[in-house]
N, C-alpha and C positions, 0 to 999 in steps of 0.2 A: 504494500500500500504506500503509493508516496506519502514524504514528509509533508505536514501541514505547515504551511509559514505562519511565524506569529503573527497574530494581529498587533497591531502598530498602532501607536494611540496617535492624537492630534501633534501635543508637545514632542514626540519621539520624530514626526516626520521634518518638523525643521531643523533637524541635529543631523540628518544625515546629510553623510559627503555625496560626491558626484558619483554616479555611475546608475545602473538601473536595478532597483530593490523590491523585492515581494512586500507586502504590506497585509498581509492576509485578511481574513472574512468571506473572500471569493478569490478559490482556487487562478490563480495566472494573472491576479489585479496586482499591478505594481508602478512604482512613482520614477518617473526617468528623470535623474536629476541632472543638468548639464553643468559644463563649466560655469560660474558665475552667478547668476541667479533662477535663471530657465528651469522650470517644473512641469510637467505634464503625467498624464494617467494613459497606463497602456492598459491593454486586457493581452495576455498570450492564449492562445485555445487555438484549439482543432477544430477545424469546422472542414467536415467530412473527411479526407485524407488530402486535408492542407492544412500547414501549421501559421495560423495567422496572425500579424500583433493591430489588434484593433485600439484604434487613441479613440480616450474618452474626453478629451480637452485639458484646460491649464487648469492648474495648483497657482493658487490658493481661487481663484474664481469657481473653480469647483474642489467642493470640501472634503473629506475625508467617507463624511456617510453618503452624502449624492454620489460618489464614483463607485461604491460600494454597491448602491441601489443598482447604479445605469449598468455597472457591467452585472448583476444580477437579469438583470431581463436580457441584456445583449445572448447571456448564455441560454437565458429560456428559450428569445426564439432561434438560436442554432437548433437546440435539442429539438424543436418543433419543423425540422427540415429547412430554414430557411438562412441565409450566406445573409450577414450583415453591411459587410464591404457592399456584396453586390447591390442590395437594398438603397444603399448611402448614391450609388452608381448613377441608379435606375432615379433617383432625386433628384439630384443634382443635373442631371440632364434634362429632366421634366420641367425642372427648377427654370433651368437653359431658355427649354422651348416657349416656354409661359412668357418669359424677359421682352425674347423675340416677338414673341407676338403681343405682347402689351401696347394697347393703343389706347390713349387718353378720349374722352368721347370728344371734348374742343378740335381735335385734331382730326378725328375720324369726319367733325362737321367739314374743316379745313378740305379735306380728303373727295368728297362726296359732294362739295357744293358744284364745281367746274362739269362734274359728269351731271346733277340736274340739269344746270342750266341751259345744256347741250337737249333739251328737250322743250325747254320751258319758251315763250314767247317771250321777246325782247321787250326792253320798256321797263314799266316799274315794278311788273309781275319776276322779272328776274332780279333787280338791283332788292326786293324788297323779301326775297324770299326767305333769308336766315333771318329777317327780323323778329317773329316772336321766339325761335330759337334761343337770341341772344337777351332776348329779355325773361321768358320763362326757364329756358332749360338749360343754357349753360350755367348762370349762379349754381345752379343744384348736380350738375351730371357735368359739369365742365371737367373737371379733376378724378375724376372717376375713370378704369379700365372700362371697356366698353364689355369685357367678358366679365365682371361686377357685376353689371348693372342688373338688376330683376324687378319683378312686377312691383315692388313696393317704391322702388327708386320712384317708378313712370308714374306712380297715381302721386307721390308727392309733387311731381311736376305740375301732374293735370288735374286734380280733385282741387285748389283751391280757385280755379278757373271756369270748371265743368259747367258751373251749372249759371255764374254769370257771363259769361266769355264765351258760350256753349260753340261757336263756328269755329272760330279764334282755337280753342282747344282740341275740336276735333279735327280741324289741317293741322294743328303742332304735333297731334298723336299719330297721324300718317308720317309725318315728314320723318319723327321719330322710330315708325318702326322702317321706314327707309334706311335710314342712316344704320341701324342695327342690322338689317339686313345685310346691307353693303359692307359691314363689317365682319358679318358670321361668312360671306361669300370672300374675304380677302384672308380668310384663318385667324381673325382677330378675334372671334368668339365662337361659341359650342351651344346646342341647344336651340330651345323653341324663344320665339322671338316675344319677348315681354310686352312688348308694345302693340302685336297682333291684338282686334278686336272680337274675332268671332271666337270662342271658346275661352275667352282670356280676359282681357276688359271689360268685355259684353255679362260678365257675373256677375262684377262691383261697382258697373258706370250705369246710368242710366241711360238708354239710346239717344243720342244725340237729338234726332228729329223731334224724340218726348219733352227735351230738354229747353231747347232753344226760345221757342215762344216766337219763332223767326215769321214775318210773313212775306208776303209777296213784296217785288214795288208797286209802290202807290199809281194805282192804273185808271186811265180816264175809263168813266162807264161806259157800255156801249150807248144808250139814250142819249150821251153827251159828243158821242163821236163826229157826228155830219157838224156840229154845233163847232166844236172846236175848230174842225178842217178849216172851215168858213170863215173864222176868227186866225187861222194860221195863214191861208189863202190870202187874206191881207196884206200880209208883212212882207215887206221886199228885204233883200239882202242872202247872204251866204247861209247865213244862219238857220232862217225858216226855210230856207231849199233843202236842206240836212234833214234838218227834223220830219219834212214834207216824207222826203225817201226813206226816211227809218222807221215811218208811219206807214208806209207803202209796205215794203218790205218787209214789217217784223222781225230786225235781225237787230245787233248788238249796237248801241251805238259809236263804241268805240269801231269797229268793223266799218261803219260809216264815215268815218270825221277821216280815215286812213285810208280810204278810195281811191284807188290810184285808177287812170284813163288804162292804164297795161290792163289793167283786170274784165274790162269792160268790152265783151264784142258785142257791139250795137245790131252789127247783122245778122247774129245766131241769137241775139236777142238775149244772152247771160252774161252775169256778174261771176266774175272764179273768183276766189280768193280762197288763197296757195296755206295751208299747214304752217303757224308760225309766227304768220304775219303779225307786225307791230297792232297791238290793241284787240286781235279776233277774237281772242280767247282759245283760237283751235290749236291741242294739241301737236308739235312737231314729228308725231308718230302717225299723227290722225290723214284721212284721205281731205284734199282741197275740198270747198263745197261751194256746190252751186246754187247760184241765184236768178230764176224765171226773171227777167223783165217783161211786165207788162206794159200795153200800149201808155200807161199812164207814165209807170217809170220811164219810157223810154221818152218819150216827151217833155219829161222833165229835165231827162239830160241831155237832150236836144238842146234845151232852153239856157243851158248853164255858159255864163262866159267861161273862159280857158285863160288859164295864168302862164306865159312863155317863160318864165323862171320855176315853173312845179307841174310836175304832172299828176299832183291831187287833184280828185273830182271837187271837193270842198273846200275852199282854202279861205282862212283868212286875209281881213283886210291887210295886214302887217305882214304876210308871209306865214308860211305852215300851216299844219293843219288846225280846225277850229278846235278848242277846249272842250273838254268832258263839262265844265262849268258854263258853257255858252249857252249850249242848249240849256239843262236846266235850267237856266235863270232866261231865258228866251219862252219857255213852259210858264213858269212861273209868271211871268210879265204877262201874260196874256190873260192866267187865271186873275189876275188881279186888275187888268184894265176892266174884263167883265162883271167883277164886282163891282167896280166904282160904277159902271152902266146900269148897276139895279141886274143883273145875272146872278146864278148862284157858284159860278167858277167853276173849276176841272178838279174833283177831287175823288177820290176814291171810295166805293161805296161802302168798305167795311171801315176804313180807317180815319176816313173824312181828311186824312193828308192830301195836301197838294199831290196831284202825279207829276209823274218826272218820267222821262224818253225813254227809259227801261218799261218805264208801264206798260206802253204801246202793244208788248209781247207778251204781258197778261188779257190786254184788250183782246186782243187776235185767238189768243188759246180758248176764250171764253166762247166768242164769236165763233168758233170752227167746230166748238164741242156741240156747244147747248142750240145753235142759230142753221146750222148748215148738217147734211146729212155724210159729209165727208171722213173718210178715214180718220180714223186718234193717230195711228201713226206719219197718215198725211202731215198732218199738221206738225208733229214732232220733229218731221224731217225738214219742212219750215225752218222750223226754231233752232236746227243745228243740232238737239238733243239725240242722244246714244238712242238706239232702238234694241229695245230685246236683252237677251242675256249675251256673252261675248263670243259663244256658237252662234247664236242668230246673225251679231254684227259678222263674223267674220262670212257668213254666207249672203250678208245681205249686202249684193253690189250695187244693185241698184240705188240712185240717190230721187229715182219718182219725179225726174226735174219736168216733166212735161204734165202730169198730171199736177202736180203745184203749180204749172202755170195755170192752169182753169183755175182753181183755187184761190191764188192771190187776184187774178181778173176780178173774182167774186167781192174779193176784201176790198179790193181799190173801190169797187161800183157803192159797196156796203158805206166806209168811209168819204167819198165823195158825194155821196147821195145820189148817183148816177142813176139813171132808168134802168127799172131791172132789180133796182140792189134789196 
């Protein structure tokens, strides 16, 4: 039976000279003492038929019973089959790969913003996009690994905004599980994505649409449609030509004020405008869309001066295109010349707000559902709006631009109060 080394009290270990000493309690624990002052703990053992000296760290930082402890388990789990060294190995490279792949979430936005924007429509929609970002989620996830992050991080972001902020929080919660995405797809994280809604957030959020309280914009009624025209029809200048065509039309107004003559073949009688375009809102993944000119709209733009410094259909007096605030406040003026005339103005029948140039395309939807016996997704395809689920889009090529022309002819007769309408 081997000799058992004495056990060696506290005081006995700083008396000894240099060289490497058993210290007993655990068979092979021993204290390597170097030239000078350098102390360290080894363990000697067999681990399988290899003689190995395991370091359990420095003397005095570890004491006499903790080295005692550690190389206690170090040998239990040898005896349980398993190489300590190799364990330590198998760590420290883990350790390694984790380093590597550590990515700060500030950074990973850094990372991820250049490739949205490569999607995203130019203008203020991309200069504006990490904006609630950098106001709700980096303070709280800026400093954080992105392979950290979990569902309690994201509702700290989004629950104290959810239920006042309800839009505002739910494009930050996409944008967020974007960017985590983008990070689990570059090996910077493992796992199901905290920020995903359906089975995930959908537990402990209330549905966004529940939430919001959001409504339409404020849309002239139909009753008041010929009324207005008539009161628009008035106005001379840039301005009511716009709004004239985006009343025709039913499409965005920004999409309008950024009309360029390239978009327009008068002779096939369509408006294109191309995936991207400044102000459309369309998607740069999304198909171009078309727009029926009717005899009205194309008369209109028959009637339009031409600017030899821009090829906008709309342009202001000063150069470029008109403001998003033109028109509104061009709406506006009108709703309120007709009050000062003893009228009751252009206001909206749920909310009694003023409408504004976005309404036009509540007007329109109202009018195509409940007034005409036309398809829903007639009208949908109007307004630019997705149709179906993303099997339907992707088989649905057609964009119905010939039957929307009967359609919007209907609209224009309907708002001009033409014969017929």
């Amino acid at each position: 039976m081997p000799k058992r080394a004495k056990e060696l009290s506290p005081i006995e270990l700083k008396r000894l000279a240099p060289g490497l000493h058993a210290v007993g309690g655990v068979a092979g624990l021993c204290l390597q003492v170097a030239e000078g002052s350098g102390r360290s703990w080894l363990l000697r053992t067999m681990v399988g038929a290899k003689r190995r000296e395991i370091g359990l760290g420095a003397y005095p930082e570890i004491g006499l019973a903790i080295a005692r402890q550690k190389a206690a388990e170090v040998k239990a789990l040898i005896r349980s089959g398993l190489d300590p060294i190799e364990q330590r190995k198998v760590a420290r490279a883990e350790l390694v790969a984790a380093q590597k792949r550590g990515l700060l979430f500030c950074k990973a936005v850094d990372l991820f913003e250049p490739v949205k924007a490569a999607e995203l429509s130019g203008g203020k929609y991309r200069d504006h996009w990490r904006n609630s970002l950098d106001t709700y989620a980096i303070p709280l996830l800026g400093q954080m690994l992105v392979q950290d992050i979990d569902l309690q991080d994201i509702l700290l972001v989004l629950e104290p905004i959810w239920h006042t902020k309800t839009v505002t929080a739910d494009k930050l919660r996409r944008k967020l599980a974007e960017i985590l995405d983008y990070a689990t797809v570059k090996g910077h994280r493992i796992g199901p994505n905290p920020a995903r809604w359906q089975g995930n957030l959908s537990m402990v959020l209330p549905s966004p649409t529940s939430t919001s309280g959001e409504v339409n914009h404020p849309a002239i009624q139909l009753k008041d449609a010929q009324r207005f025209w008539a009161a628009l029809s008035n106005r001379g200048g840039m301005g009511p030509q716009a709004l004239r065509f985006q009343s025709l039309t039913a499409t965005r107004p920004g999409a309008v004020r950024f009309m360029t003559w390239a978009e327009v073949d008068l002779n096939a009688r369509l408006w294109t405008v191309q995936a991207g375009r400044q102000s459309s809102k369309i998607p740069r993944r999304d198909d171009p869309k078309r727009v029926p000119l009717t005899e009205e709209m194309v008369a209109l733009l028959n009637g339009l001066p031409r600017q030899a410094s821009s090829n906008l259909v709309f342009w202001a007096p000063r150069g470029g295109a008109l403001s998003d605030a033109t028109l509104a406040k061009l709406l506006r003026t009108i709703h309120e010349a007709n009050l000062r005339a003893g009228g009751t103005g252009f206001v909206d029948a749920k909310t009694g707000e003023v409408a504004v140039p976005h309404g036009t395309r509540s007007s329109f939807k109202v009018w195509a559902t409940d007034h005409t016996s036309y398809d829903w997704n007639l009208s949908e395809a109007a307004l630019w709006h997705k149709l179906g689920s993303k099997v339907e889009q992707a088989y649905a090529r057609s964009d119905m631009v010939e039957k929307r022309r009967k359609m919007m002819s209907d609209w224009a007769a309907f708002v001009t109060g033409s014969p017929g309408a």
